[in-house]
C-alpha angles and dihedrals in degrees: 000000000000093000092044085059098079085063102043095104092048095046078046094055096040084061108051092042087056083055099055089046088051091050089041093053098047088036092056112107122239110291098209086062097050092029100198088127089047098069135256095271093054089056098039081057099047088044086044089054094036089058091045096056084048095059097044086061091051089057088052101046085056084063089068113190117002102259112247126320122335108207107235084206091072115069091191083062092049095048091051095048088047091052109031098030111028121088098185112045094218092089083059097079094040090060090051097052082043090059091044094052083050088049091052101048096049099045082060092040085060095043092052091055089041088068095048098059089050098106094054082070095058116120128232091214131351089232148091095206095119092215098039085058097039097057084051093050096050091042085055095052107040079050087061092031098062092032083066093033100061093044092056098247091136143087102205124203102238126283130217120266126221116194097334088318126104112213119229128279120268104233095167108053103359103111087185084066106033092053099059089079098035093261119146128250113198101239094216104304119058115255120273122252087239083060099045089083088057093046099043090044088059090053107052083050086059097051087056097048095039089048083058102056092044089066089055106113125171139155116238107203107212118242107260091209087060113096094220129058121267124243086242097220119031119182124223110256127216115229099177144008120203122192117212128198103045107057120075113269088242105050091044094045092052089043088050095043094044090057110036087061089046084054095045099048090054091046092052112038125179093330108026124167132229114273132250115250105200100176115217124203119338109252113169118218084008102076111133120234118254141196120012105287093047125124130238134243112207103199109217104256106233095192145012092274092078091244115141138216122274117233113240127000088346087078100077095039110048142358121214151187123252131203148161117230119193109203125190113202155119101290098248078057095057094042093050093045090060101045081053098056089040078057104048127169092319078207096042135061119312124260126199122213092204096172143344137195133182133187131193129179120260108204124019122207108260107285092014086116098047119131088352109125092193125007113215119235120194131240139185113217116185120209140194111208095194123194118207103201098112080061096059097049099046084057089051090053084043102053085037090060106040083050085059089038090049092046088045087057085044095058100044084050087063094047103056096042096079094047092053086049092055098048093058093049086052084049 
């Protein structure tokens, strides 16, 4: 110990100055935030990055407040409000999720409408024999003939009389008949294969249509002035059915014409009144031609079924028949037959009120009135039978293509995991 004791003060002050090295050391920040043991190169870089993402705020502050809406269903919208508007990038991840909630929902949305237009694809018969399909097809629509028949939905042309008696209506051959509703009538030959998708299209229209105004229900009050008792409840009856989109403008504007003034001249009579004029929905380029001297909009067909394409965003979503449906009827008849078609199967295709007139007649020739509970008054309704299958498809392209986007983020992730491993390690 005595001869340690020379060297006591300089083991003391070894000690304390390996101290001071230990509380130094441990005490030291981090050297990859200041940067001053990572080279000068390394913090010229990070500066240089740091001043550029400054710049790039400034940029953005001169943009002031982000001009109207962006449509969070429109990816292409988002990504230029997040780099041309946004000055933090957290709000980035919330929009996102914000335009993948939109994507979603719409996807669903179009698969939704997708499966209700499914009954406007069935086929009448899974075969090409002309005769084989046309029995089917005929089976299908004397079925639907005599259904609306029976429960008084039609306005028949007249049938012969034999001895006080009218036969009955023809629902198999008769053209006259089968035509009050759109359905075909084979003229001699049977209709060609290439034709069975037209034909089977408009059916399917018709059911639809048909299935509507079945659901029209309204109570028709009698007239207490009338000397007989009232039916109580008296249907609206269709008198005819036009398709649009398929005939030349020409031909379909003369037939329209042609028989709207023969309607209104009947309606009217000596002293007729101006019709009523109640808009549907507004749906621009689709509007139906009304009253005698009104032109005719020939929709440009987009297949074989003799739909046609839809104005707007619509285009790209659904295509649709369209036809013109003249209805006689008391006027609480025709009202509720309407409502009924703007209301549609809330589970089945959609159907598109696009516009709706009634007339009824002012002033009656003495007498005119007498022992009728409710007169009829005559109306045109024009309706979109849309089919969302586009839609569909286009969901199915959609989920199909954020799932390859997703992967291919996936996949990038995992890249670029190992190289920033490696660079701390290097670190």
């Amino acid at each position: 110990m005595s001869k340690l004791k020379p060297y006591l003060f300089w083991v003391v002050i070894g000690a304390v100055v390996l101290v001071e090295v230990v509380v130094f050391v441990l005490a030291l920040p981090d050297v990859d935030v200041i940067g001053s043991l990572n080279g000068a190169r390394e913090t010229k870089n990070t500066l240089d990055k740091d001043y550029k993402q400054l710049e790039e705020l400034a940029v953005r502050a001169k943009e002031g407040i982000p001009p109207g809406q962006f449509d969070a269903e429109q990816p292409a919208e988002i990504d230029n409000l997040v780099k041309k508007y946004l000055i933090t990038p957290a709000w980035k991840p919330v929009l996102e999720r914000q335009v993948e909630d939109y994507r979603k929902t719409s996807a669903a949305i179009q698969r939704y409408l997708a499966q209700r237009s499914k009954p406007l694809l069935r086929h009448v018969a899974d075969t090409e024999d002309k005769l084989e399909w046309y029995t089917a097809y005929q089976k299908e629509t004397v079925e639907l003939l005599r259904t609306l028949h029976a429960e008084r939905r039609l306005q028949l042309p007249e049938v012969p009389v034999a001895e006080g008696v009218a036969a009955e209506p023809d629902f198999t051959d008769d053209a006259r008949m089968r035509e009050v509703i759109g359905l075909y009538t084979k003229p001699g030959d049977f209709p060609d294969p290439k034709e069975h998708p037209l034909i089977t299209g408009r059916l399917r229209a018709v059911e639809q249509i048909a299935a509507a105004l079945r659901r029209a229900k309204a109570q028709v009050v009698v007239n207490p002035v009338a000397a007989v008792g009232g039916e109580g409840l008296r249907p609206a009856r269709v008198s005819a059915l036009r398709w649009e989109g398929m005939e030349a403008a020409k031909a379909a504007a003369a037939a329209l014409a042609a028989k709207a003034a023969a309607a209104a001249a009947a309606a009217a009579g000596p002293a007729g009144g101006p019709g009523m004029m109640i808009p549907g929905m507004n749906f621009p380029g689709m509007e139906a031609p009304m009253g005698p001297t009104a032109a005719v909009t020939v929709a440009k067909p987009v297949s074989d079924r003799g739909d046609v394409e839809m104005p707007g965003q619509l285009a790209g979503l659904a295509t649709g028949w369209r036809a013109v449906i003249d209805l006689v009827g008391p006027l609480p008849s025709v009202m509720a037959a309407e409502a009924a078609l703007e209301h549609g199967d809330p589970q089945g295709p959609v159907l598109v009120v696009t516009a709706f007139e009634i007339k009824r007649k002012e002033s009656f020739r003495q007498a005119e009135r007498k022992d009728v509970a409710a007169e009829d008054i005559r109306a045109q309704v024009a309706v979109l039978v849309l089919d969302f299958t586009k839609a569909g498809e286009l969901a199915v392209g959609a989920e199909k293509k954020a799932q390859e986007d997703a992967a291919a983020a996936a996949a990038a992730a995992a890249a670029e995991r190992p190289k920033s491993k490696s660079k701390k390690a290097k670190d």
